[in-house]
N, C-alpha and C positions, 0 to 999 in steps of 0.2 A: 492530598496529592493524588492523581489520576494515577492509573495504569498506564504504563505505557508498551505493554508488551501487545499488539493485540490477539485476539480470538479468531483467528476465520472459520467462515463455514460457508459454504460451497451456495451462493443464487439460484436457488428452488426454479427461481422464470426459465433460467437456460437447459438443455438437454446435458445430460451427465452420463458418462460412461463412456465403455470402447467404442462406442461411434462417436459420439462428440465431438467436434473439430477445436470447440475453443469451450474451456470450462472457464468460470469468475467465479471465485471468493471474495466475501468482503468483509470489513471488520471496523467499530467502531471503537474510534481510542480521544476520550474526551468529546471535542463538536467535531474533531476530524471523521470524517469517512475515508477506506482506505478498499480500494480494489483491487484484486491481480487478475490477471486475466493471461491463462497458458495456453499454448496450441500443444498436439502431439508431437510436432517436431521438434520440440524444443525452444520455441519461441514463449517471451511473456513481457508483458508491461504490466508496472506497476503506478497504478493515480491516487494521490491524492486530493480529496475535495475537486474532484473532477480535471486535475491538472497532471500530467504524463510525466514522473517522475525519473524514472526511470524506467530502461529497456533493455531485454536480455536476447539472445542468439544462439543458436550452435549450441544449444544445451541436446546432452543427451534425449532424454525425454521431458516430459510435462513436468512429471516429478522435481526433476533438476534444475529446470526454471523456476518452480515454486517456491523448492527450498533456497536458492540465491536470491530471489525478489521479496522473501519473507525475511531472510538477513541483513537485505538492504533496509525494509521498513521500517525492520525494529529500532535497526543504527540512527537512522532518521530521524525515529521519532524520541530515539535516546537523545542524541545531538538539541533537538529542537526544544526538549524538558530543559537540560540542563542551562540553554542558548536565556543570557541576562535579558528579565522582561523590557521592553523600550517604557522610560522615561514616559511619566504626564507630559501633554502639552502642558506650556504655562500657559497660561491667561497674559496679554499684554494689554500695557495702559496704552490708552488711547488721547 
């Protein structure tokens, strides 16, 4: 059984710190890839596998979008462990 908690660490390509307008963290959980991506103002989305899962607002700061969009993730990717695997195709006669 995989992890499903993930790891983030902060995308080296983008600028970081108190000027930075949008940091990205990213974090591999099994083949998923997972990014968040927070503004200062309190904005963030969260993608997985390149797909916009969710989206936050009106967060105090960076911080606070992170930590809500890193709670949603995990819940996520809790839900979708525990989520019954779909069935084999059958093979049908011809």
């Amino acid at each position: 059984m995989t992890t499903i908690r993930p790891n983030w660490a902060p995308n080296e390509d983008l600028a970081v710190g108190k000027g930075a307008t949008v940091q990205q963290f990213v974090a591999t959980v099994g083949t998923d890839r997972l990014e968040i991506e927070v503004a200062p103002w309190g904005e963030g989305t969260l993608k997985i596998n390149g797909a916009q899962i969710a989206k936050v607002s009106e967060r105090k700061d960076r911080r606070e979008a992170f930590r809500d969009l890193k709670s949603f993730a995990e819940r996520y990717m809790r839900k979708r462990a525990a989520a019954p695997a779909a069935p084999a195709a059958r093979p049908t006669a011809h």
